[in-house]
C-alpha positions in Angstrom: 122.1 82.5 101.6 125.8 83.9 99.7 123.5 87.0 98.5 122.0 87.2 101.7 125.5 87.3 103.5 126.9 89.5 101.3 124.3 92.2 100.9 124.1 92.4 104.8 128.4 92.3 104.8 127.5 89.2 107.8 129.9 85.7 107.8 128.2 83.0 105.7 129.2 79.7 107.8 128.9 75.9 106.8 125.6 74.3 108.7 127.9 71.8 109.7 129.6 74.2 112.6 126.7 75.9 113.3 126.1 76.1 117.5 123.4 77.9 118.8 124.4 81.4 120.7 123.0 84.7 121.3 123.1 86.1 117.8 120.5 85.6 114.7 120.7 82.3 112.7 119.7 83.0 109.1 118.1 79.4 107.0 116.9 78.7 103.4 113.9 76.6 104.1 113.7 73.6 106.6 114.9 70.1 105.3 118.8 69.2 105.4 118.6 69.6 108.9 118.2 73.2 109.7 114.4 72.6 111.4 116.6 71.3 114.3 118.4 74.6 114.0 115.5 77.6 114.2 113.8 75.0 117.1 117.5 75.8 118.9 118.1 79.0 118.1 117.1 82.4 120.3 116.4 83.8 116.9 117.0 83.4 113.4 115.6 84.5 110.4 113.8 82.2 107.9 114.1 82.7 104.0 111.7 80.8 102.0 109.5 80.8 98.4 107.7 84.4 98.2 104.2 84.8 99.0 103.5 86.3 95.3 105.5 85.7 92.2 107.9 83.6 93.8 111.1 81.4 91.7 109.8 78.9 89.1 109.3 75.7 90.9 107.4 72.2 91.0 106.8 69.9 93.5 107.8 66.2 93.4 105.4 63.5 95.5 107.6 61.5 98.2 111.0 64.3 97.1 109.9 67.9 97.8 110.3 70.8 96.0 112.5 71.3 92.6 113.7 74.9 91.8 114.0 76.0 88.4 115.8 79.5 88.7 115.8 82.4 91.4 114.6 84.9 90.0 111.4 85.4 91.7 110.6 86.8 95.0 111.2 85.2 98.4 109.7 85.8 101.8 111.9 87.2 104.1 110.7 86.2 108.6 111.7 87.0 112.1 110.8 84.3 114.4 108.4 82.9 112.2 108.2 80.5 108.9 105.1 82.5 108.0 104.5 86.0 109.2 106.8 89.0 110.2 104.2 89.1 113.7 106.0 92.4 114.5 106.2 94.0 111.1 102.7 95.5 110.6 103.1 97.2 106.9 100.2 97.4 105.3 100.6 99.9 102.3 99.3 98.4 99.2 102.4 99.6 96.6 104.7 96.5 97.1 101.7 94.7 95.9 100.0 96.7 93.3 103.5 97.2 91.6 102.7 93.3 91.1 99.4 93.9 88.8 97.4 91.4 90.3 93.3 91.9 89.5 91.5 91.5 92.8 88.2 89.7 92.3 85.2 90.9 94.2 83.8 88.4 96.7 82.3 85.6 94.7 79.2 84.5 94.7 79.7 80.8 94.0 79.7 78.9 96.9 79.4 75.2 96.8 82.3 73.7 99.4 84.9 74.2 101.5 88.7 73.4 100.3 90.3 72.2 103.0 94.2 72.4 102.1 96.5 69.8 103.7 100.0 70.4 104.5 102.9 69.5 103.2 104.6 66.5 104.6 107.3 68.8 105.7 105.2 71.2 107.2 103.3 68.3 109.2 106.8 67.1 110.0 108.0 70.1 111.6 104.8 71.4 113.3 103.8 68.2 114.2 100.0 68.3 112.7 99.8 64.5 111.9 95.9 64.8 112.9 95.1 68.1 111.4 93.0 67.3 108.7 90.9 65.7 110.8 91.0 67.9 113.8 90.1 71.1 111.4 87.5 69.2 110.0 85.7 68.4 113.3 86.7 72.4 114.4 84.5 73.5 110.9 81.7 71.6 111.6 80.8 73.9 114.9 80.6 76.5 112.9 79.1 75.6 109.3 77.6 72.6 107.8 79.0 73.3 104.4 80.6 70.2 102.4 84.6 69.9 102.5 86.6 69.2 99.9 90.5 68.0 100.7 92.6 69.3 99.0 96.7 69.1 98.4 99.6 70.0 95.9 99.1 66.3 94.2 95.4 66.3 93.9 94.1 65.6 90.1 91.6 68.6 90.2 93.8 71.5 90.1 93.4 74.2 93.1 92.1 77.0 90.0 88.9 74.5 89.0 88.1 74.8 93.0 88.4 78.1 93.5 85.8 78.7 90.5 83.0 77.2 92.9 84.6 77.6 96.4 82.8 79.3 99.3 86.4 79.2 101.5 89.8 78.5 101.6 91.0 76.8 104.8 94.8 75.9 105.5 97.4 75.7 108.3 99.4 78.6 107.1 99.4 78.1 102.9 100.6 80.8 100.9 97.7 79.7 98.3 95.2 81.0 100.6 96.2 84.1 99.0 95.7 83.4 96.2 91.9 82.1 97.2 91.5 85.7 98.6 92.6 87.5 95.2 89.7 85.2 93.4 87.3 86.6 95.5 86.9 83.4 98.2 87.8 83.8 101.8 90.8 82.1 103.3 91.1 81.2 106.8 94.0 80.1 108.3 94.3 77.5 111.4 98.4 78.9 112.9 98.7 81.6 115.1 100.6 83.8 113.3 97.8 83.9 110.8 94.6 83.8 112.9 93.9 87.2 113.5 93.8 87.9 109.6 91.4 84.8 108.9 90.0 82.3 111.8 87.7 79.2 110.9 85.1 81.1 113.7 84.2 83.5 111.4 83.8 81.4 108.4 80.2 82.1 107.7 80.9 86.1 107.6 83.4 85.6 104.1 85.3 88.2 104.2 87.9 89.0 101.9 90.8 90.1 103.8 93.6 92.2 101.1 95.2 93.9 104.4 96.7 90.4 104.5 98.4 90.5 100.6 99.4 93.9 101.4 100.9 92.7 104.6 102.8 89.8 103.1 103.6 91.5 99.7 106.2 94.3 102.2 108.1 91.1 103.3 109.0 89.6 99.9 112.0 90.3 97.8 113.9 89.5 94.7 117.4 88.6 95.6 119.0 92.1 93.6 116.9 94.0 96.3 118.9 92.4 98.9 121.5 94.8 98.0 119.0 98.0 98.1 119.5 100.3 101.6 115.0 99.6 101.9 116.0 95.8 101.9 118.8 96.8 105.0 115.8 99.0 106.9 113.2 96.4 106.4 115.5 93.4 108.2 116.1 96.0 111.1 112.3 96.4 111.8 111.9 93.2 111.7 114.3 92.6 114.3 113.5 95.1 116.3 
């Protein structure tokens, strides 16, 4: 948030006086409190993890996330946790300059991973039943097997992916990284629907206008400084 502040020459104020008014409020994730602060606020803009390449981190059952340095990307949203919904950039550079190898759709298809959120993310979008409901919402429209998966589950997400048919989540950045192996990802939030719905499951199709989409609103904290970085958080204001 201090490189955010300064880059943008805007006041960086303690939580602790923060009152909701007119102008944009500006948060680093949603625990300490601030997930009662973008539910009160007009606007704000969320900072979070990047979508790609993000800072080395691990996560810790029953205490969240650890961070291990900053100097990977991080996503930067209007309105949103997930998606800049106004901010429709699809030009591929931002994520070729990454040197990912997209996989052509695979041909393996076993099961469905079905990816359960985070405790924080059920928390603050209150999906205490979603497992379940998603479950019962596939089975109108395919009768493959389901497999549920989470960030503590023994059999890492990579030894899935090798046999997957899908990728289904509420709004999980690794369904991105289902789509670069060549499995479809659908996605069960709004702001991600149109670019992969549980309806269309049985089509599997691989959808990179989503990486491309994602890959224009990530940044690396020197960037902040850069006149594209000042540009980009205008048009996604406006």
């Amino acid at each position: 948030m201090k490189f955010f502040s300064t880059s943008l020459d805007v006041e960086l104020k303690d939580f602790k006086n923060f009152i909701p008014d007119d102008d944009y409020f500006c948060t680093y994730g949603i625990l300490r409190g601030t997930e009662k602060a973008i539910k009160n606020a007009q606007n704000y803009i969320y900072i979070d993890n990047g979508y790609f390449n993000g800072s080395t981190r691990n996560f810790i059952k029953e205490k969240g996330t650890r961070l291990f340095d900053m100097t990977g990307y991080y996503r930067v949203v209007c309105n949103d946790l997930v998606l800049n919904r106004s901010y429709k950039n699809y030009s591929p550079s931002r994520f070729n300059e990454l040197n990912y190898e997209l996989k052509d759709l695979s041909n393996n298809g076993e099961y469905i991973i079905l990816s359960e959120p985070s405790k924080f993310i059920i928390q603050f979008y209150n999906l205490n039943n979603w497992v379940e409901e998603t479950t019962n919402a596939l089975k109108k429209y395919t009768d493959r097997k389901i497999i549920v998966h989470d960030k503590f589950s023994k059999i890492p997400l990579t030894e899935l992916l090798k046999k997957a048919y899908a990728f289904v989540s509420y709004q999980s950045t690794a369904g991105y990284r289902a789509i670069m192996e060549g499995v479809p990802a659908y996605f069960t939030i709004d702001s991600l629907k149109i670019h992969g719905n549980i309806m269309n499951i049985e089509k599997r199709e691989l959808n990179h206008q989503l990486l491309y989409l994602t890959a224009n609103s990530q940044w690396k904290l020197r960037e902040f400084f850069s006149d594209e970085f000042k540009e980009f958080i205008d048009k996604i204001k406006n």
